[in-house]
C-alpha positions as CSV (number, residue, x, y, z in Angstrom):
1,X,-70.7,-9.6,-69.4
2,X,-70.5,-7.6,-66.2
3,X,-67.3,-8.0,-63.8
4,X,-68.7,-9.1,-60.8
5,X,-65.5,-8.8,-58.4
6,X,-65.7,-5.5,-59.8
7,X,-69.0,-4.5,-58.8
8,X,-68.3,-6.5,-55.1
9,X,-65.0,-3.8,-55.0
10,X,-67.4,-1.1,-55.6
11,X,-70.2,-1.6,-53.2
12,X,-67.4,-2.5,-50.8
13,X,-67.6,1.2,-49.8
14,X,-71.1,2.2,-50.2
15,X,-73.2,4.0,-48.0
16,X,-76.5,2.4,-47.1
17,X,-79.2,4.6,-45.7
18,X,-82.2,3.6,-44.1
19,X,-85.0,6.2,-43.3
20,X,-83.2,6.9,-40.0
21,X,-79.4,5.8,-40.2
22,X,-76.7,5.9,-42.4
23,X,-74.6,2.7,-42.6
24,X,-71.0,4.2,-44.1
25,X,-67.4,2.5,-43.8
26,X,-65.6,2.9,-40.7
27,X,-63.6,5.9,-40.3
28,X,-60.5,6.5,-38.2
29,X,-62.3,8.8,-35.1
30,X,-64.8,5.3,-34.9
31,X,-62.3,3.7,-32.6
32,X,-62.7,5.6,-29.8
33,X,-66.3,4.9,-29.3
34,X,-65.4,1.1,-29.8
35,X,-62.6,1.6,-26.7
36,X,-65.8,2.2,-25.0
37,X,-68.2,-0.2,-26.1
38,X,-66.0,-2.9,-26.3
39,X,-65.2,-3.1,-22.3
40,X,-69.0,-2.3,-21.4
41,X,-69.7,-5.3,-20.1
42,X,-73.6,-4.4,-20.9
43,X,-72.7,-3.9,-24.5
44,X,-70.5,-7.1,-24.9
45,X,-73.0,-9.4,-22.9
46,X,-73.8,-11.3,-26.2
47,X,-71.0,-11.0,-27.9
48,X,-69.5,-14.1,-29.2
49,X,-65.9,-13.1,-27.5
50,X,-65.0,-13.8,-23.8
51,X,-65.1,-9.7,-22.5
52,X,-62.5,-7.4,-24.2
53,X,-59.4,-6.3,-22.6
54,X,-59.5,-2.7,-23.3
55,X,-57.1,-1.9,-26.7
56,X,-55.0,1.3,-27.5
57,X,-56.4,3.7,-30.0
58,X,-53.4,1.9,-31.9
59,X,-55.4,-1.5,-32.5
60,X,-58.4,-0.2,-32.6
61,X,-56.3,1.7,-36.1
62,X,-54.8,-1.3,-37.1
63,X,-58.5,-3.1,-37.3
64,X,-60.0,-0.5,-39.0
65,X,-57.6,-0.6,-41.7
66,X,-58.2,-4.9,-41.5
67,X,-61.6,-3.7,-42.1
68,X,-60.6,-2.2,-45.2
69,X,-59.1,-4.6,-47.2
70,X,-60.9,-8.1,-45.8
71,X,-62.1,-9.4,-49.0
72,X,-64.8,-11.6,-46.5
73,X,-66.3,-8.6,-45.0
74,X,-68.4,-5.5,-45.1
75,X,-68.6,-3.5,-42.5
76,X,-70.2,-0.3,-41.9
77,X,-70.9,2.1,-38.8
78,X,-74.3,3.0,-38.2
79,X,-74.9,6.7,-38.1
80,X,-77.7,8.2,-37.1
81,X,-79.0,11.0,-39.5
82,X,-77.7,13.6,-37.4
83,X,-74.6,12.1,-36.9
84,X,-74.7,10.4,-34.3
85,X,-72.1,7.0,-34.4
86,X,-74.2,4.5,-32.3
87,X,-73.1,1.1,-33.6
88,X,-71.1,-1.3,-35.7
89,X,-73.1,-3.7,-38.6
90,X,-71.1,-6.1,-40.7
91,X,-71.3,-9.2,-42.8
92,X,-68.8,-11.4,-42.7
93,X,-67.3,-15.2,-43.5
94,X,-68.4,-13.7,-47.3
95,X,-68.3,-17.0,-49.8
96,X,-68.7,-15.2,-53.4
97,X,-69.3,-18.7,-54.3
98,X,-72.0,-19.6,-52.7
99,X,-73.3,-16.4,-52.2
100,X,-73.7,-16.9,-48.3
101,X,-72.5,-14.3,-45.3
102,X,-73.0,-14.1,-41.6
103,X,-74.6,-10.8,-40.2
104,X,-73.1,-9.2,-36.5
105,X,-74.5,-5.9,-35.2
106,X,-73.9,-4.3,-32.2
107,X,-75.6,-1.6,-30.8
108,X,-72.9,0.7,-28.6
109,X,-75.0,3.6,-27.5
110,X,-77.1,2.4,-25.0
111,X,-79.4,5.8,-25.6
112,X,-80.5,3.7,-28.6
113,X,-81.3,0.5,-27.1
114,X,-85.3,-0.5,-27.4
115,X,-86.1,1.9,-30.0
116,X,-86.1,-0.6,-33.2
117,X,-82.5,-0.1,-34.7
118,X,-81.5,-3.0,-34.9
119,X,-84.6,-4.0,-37.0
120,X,-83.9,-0.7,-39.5
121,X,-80.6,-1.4,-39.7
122,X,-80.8,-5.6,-40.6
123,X,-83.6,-4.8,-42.9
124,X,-81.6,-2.2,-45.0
125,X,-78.2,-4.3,-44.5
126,X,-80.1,-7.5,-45.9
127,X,-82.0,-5.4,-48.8
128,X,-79.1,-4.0,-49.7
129,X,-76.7,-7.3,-50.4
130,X,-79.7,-9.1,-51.9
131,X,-80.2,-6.1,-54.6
132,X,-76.4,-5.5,-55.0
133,X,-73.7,-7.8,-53.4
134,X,-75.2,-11.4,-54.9
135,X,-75.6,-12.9,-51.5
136,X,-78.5,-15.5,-51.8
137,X,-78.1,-16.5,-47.5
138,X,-77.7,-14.5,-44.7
139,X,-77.0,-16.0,-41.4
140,X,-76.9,-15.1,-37.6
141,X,-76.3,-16.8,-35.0
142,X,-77.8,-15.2,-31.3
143,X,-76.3,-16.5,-27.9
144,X,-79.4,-17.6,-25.3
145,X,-81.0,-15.2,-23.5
146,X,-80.6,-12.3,-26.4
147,X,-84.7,-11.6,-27.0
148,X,-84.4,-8.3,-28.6
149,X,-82.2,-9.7,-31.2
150,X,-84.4,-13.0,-31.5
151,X,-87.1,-10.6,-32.2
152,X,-85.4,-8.1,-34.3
153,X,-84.5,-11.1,-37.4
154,X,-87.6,-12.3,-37.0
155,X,-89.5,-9.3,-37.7
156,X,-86.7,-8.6,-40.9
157,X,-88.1,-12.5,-41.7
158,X,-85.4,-14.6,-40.3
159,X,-85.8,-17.8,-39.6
160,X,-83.9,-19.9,-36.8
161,X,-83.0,-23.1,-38.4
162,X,-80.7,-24.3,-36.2
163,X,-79.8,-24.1,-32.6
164,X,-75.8,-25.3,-31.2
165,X,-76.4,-26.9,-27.6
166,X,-74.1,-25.6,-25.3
167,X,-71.7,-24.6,-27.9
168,X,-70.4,-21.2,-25.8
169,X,-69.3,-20.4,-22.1
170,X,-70.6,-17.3,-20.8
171,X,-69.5,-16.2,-17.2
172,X,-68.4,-19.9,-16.6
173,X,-71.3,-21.8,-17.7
174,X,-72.1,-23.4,-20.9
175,X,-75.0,-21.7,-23.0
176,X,-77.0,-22.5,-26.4
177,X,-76.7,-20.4,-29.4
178,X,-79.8,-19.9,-31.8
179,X,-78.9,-20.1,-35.9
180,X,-81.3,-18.3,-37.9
181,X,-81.1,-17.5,-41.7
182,X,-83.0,-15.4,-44.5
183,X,-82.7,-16.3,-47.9
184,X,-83.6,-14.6,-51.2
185,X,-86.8,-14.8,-52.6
């Protein structure tokens, strides 16, 4: 009988490539793109946080390294195939049990914006941890107003199940969030 914590260890560093990116683990130079993106304010607009304080190359270390050994997470940078780090993808809130995770991207580099990464990228995240990581249910959940993301799952085959009335504050006002969900068939 196969170890499957084993095989979870395993894929826990595993490249995923796409037909244009390469998702990898994070590596140390990331966090000084992620100083960058994470006080754009145009690049955390949807992000679930209140806007970032911007960090010391220190933290952004430190998190890296949480990255590493969070036994509810995978996380990966997306690369482009010439090398090109333009964003962050991750699963995370991991239940082996129940085989269920909750998908975040972010796309930093503007330059990519509107060109159909985000769709690539979900697509080969969510083929990926059906075919290897035993996760039955992925879930995201996309703050109001956020159409290319609404648009991205649902071309991947998401489905929005759910949708948390006035459950955020953005710029001082309260704001829906849309829950939307794939499962394995």
């Amino acid at each position: 009988m196969e170890d499957k914590s084993a095989i979870l260890t395993l894929m826990k560093g595993s490249a995923i490539e796409s037909e244009s990116y390469l998702l990898r683990p994070f590596k140390t130079s990331d966090a000084e793109l992620w100083q960058t993106w994470d006080i754009d304010p145009e690049v955390q607009a949807f992000m679930p946080e209140p806007f970032n304080e911007p960090r010391d190359i220190e933290e952004q270390s430190t998190y890296i390294k949480e990255c590493e050994i969070d036994d509810e997470g995978y996380f990966w940078s997306i690369q482009t195939i010439t090398g090109i780090t333009i964003g962050t993808v991750a699963l995370t809130e991991f239940n082996k049990y129940h085989g269920v995770a909750n998908l975040g991207i972010v796309i930093g580099d503007k330059n990519y914006w509107g060109k159909g990464v985000a769709t690539e990228v979900i697509t080969a995240v969510v083929d990926h941890s059906f075919a290897y990581l035993n996760i039955f249910t992925i879930s995201a959940e996309v703050e109001e107003g956020n159409i290319p993301m609404l648009k991205a799952l649902e071309r991947v085959g998401f489905k929005q199940d759910g949708l948390f009335e006035s459950a955020r504050v953005k710029n001082g006002k309260r704001i829906n969030v849309h829950h939307f969900s794939i499962v394995k068939r």
